[in-house]
C-alpha positions, 0 to 999 in steps of 0.5 A, spaced: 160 786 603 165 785 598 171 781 596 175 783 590 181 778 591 182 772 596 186 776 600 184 783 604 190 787 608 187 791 613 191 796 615 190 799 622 192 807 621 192 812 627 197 819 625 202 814 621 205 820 618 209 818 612 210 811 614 202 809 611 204 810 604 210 806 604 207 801 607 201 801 602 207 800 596 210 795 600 204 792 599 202 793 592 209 791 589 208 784 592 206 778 587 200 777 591 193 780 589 190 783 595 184 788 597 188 793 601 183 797 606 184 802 611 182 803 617 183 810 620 181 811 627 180 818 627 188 821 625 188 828 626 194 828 622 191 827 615 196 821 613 190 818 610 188 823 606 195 822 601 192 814 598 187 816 596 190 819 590 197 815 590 193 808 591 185 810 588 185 803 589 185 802 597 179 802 601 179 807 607 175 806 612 174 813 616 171 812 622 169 818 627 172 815 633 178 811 636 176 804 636 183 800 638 186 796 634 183 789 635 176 792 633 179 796 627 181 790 625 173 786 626 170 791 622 174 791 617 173 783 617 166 783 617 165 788 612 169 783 607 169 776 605 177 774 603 178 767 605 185 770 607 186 776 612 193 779 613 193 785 619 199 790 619 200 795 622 203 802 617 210 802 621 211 795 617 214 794 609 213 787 606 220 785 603 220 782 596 217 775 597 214 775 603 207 775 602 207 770 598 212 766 603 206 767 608 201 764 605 205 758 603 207 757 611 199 758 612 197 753 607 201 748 610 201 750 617 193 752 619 193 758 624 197 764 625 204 766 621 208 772 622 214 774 618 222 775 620 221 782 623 228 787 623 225 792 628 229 799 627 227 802 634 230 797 637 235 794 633 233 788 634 231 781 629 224 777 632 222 770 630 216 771 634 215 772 642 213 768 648 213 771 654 218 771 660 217 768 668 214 776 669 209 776 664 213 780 660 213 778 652 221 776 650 224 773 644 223 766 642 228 762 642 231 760 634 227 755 631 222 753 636 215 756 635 212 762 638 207 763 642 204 769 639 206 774 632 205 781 634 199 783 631 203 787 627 204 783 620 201 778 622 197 772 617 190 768 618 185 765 615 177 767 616 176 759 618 181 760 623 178 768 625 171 766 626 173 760 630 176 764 635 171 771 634 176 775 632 180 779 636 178 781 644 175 787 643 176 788 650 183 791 648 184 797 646 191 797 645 197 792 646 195 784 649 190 783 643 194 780 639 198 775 645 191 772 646 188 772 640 194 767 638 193 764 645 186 763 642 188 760 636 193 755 639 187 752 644 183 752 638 187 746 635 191 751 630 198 752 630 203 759 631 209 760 627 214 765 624 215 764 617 223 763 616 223 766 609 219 772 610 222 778 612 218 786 614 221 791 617 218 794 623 220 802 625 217 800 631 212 806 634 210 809 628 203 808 629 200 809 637 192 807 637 
């Protein structure tokens, strides 16, 4: 196992294209130290293959199948021991501040924070989701906490991952992130969007 920061990013890629580098980058200029590791399940489109000469210093981890996003990220968990773990998906740059504003919201706020999104693909802002009467995940009214952040940019702890097992291996894709924060509340934490951290969002750039 290995921790070369406090703070591991797990990067779950799957034929991201150009989307993979920049978000490294966004990564890589915040004030934070963080161990960058990618998760690649299996891309058919070498996207990973340009980090490893551009950022020598992010970990790839290759695997020789499709896990799913939820058990990507298990993986690359274990297989560390950062007391911070903060999950993005390659579609996603970190504005300047952000990370650092995260880490100060989950200080003070245990459980589960996520960014203010600006979603390209929708032309839309998110503060965190809940879900609506049918079951459909819906914007959550500003200033009231959110019942999930998308796993997308989404920010925890070890204590609080391991309390709750991780994500549910069981989806593949899609959900896993709505019921690890569901989790996470039942468990005693807290879910919140922090109001001065920002990310953009393309939006489908990276399909598991």
């Amino acid at each position: 196992m290995s921790s070369h920061n406090n703070v591991l990013v797990v990067i779950v890629n799957y034929n991201s294209g150009s989307s993979l580098p920049e978000c490294v980058a966004s990564v890589m200029v915040q004030s934070v130290p963080t161990e960058i590791v990618i998760v690649d399940n299996d891309s058919t489109d070498g996207s990973y293959l340009s980090i490893a000469d551009r950022f020598p210093e992010v970990t790839i981890r290759k695997s020789s199948q499709n896990l799913g996003f939820g058990a990507a990220v298990n993986l690359a968990v274990r297989e560390n021991e950062a007391e911070t773990i903060v999950v993005l998906n390659p579609d996603i740059v970190l504005k300047s501040g952000c990370l650092a504003n995260l880490l100060g919201t989950l200080q003070a706020k245990p459980g589960v924070v996520g960014p203010v999104l600006d979603v390209i693909a929708s032309n839309r802002r998110e503060a965190g989701l809940t879900l609506n009467h049918t079951g459909m995940p819906t914007l959550q009214i500003s200033g009231k906490p959110p019942l999930f952040v998308q796993g997308c940019a989404l920010v925890t702890t070890r204590t609080v991952f391991e309390k709750v097992g991780g994500f549910d291996d069981r989806y593949f894709l899609f959900v896993e992130d709505v019921e690890f924060c569901w989790r996470t509340l039942l468990a005693g934490f807290e879910v919140s969007v922090t109001s001065n951290a920002e990310a953009i969002h393309e939006g489908g750039g990276s399909i598991e």
